[in-house]
C-alpha positions, -999 to 999 in steps of 0.1 A, spaced: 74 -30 717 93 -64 708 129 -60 705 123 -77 666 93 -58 655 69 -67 622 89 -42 606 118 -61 609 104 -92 606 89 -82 573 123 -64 558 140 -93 567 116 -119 547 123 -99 518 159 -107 519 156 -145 529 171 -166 501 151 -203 513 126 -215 529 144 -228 556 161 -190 564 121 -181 565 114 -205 589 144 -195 614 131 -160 610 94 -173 615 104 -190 649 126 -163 664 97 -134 659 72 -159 674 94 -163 702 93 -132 713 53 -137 721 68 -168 739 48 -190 711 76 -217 709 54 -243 695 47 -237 659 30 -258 632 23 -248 595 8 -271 573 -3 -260 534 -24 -283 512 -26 -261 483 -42 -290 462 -11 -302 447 12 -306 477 11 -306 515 38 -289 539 42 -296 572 64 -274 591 67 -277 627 91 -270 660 72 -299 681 93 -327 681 105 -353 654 88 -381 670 54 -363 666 62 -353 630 69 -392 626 38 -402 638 16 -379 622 22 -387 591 26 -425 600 -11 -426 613 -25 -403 585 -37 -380 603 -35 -354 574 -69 -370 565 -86 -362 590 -67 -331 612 -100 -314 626 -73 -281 615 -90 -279 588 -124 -284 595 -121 -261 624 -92 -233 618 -97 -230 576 -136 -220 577 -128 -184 581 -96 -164 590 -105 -156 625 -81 -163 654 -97 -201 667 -84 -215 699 -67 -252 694 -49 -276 716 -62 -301 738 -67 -275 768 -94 -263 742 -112 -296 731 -141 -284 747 -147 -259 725 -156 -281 692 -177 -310 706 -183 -317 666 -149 -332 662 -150 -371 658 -133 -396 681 -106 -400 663 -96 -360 658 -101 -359 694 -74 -386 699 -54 -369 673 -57 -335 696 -50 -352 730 -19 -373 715 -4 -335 697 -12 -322 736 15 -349 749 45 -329 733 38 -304 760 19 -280 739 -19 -283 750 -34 -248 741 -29 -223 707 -49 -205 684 -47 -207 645 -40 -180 622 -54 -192 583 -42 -178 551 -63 -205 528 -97 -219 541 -111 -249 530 -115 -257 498 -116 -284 470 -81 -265 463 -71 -278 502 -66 -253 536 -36 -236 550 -31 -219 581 -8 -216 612 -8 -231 646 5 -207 673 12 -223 705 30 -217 741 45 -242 762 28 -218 788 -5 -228 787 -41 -220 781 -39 -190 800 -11 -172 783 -22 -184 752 -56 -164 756 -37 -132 769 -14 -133 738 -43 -137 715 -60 -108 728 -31 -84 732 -13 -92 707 -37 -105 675 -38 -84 647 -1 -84 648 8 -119 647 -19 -127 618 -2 -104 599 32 -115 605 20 -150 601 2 -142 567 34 -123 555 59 -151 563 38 -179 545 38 -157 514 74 -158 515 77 -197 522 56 -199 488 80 -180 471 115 -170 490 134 -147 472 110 -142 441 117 -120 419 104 -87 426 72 -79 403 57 -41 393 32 -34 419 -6 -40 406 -19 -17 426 -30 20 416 -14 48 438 -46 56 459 -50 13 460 -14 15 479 -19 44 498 -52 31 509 -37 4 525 -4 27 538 -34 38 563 -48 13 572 -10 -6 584 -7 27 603 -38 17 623 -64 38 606 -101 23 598 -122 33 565 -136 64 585 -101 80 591 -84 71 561 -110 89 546 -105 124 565 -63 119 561 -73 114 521 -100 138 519 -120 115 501 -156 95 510 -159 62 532 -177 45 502 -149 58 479 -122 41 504 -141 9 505 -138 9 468 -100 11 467 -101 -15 491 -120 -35 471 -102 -34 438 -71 -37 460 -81 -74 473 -99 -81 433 -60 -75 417 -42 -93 449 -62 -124 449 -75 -124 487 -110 -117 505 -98 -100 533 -81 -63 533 -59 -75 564 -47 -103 538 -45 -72 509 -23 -58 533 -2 -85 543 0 -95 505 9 -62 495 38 -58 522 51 -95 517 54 -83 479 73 -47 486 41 -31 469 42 -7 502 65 -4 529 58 -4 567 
């Protein structure tokens, strides 16, 4: 187990007072997973974040050559909220990309950071896209093993700490949820599917899938991982 586990990681987003104390705690727990090269970007239809430990220079001259417009991030990461690979060490996984995202790719590669994955919490949309890019000076190949082992855990760290850059330090609000809505999801951060939440709860699979349901209906998400990570970033349950 990481000395600084999701636990926490999570306890301690509840008590950050900025958005800049959540993104020193963001890049120490990635750390740990040696992914020292992290990039968050939010275009939430009204504004557009860009977060980032690459350096200044390539901050500079992203936004100098526009390359919001046309970061294949969002074309490629914000379909869906699965893990994608990125980086240039990965180009050749999304031949669709245009000449000028692959330029955009190669030139992000010369920082020294040349293979990630993504972890999205908004996909595409008219409203914009959001997501993470998790990256490792280390390369392709550690990249993949850290993806693998290590997966479900960092989407749901990465999830909870953009919840809390969106609002650090908001006000605490009752929970939404009804008791067996929260308890569902107790489970499943334990590590249980539908099946075994079930037997623990003495209740039917289809029943489960119903809390589950109205759980992601009153939180605002598709996913349950994201009802989850919602509910934990908002104190409705506790890990």
């Amino acid at each position: 187990m990481k000395a600084y586990s999701v636990t926490d990681f999570t306890g301690a987003l509840a008590a950050a007072d900025s958005a800049d104390a959540v993104w020193r705690l963001s890049t120490a727990f990635f750390d740990q997973y040696e992914l020292d090269g992290l990039v968050y970007l939010d275009a939430n239809g009204h504004d557009f974040t860009l977060r980032s430990t690459l350096p200044a220079c390539w901050h500079h001259h992203y936004l100098e050559q526009g390359y919001a417009e046309i970061d294949p991030f969002a074309e490629v990461c914000c379909t869906d909220f699965s893990m994608i690979a990125t980086g240039a060490a990965n180009i050749g996984l999304h031949s669709d990309m245009s000449a000028a995202q692959h330029r955009l790719v190669r030139e992000a590669g010369e920082t020294g950071y040349q293979a990630g994955f993504s972890s999205a919490f908004r996909l595409r949309s008219a409203k914009g896209f959001g997501g993470w890019n998790l990256m490792s000076s280390a390369g392709k190949k550690t990249n993949d093993a850290i993806r693998k082992e290590h997966g479900d855990v960092l989407h749901l760290a990465a999830f909870c700490a953009h919840q809390t850059l969106e609002n650090p330090a908001g006000a605490a609000k009752p929970s939404p949820l009804s008791p067996r809505e929260a308890e569902c999801l107790q489970w499943l951060a334990s590590g249980l599917r539908t099946q075994q939440i079930a037997h623990q709860m003495q209740l039917k699979p289809v029943t489960i899938e119903y809390h589950f349901r109205k759980a992601r209906e009153k939180l605002g998400v598709k996913t349950r991982e994201h009802a989850l990570a919602t509910a934990i970033s908002r104190s409705y349950i506790d890990l």
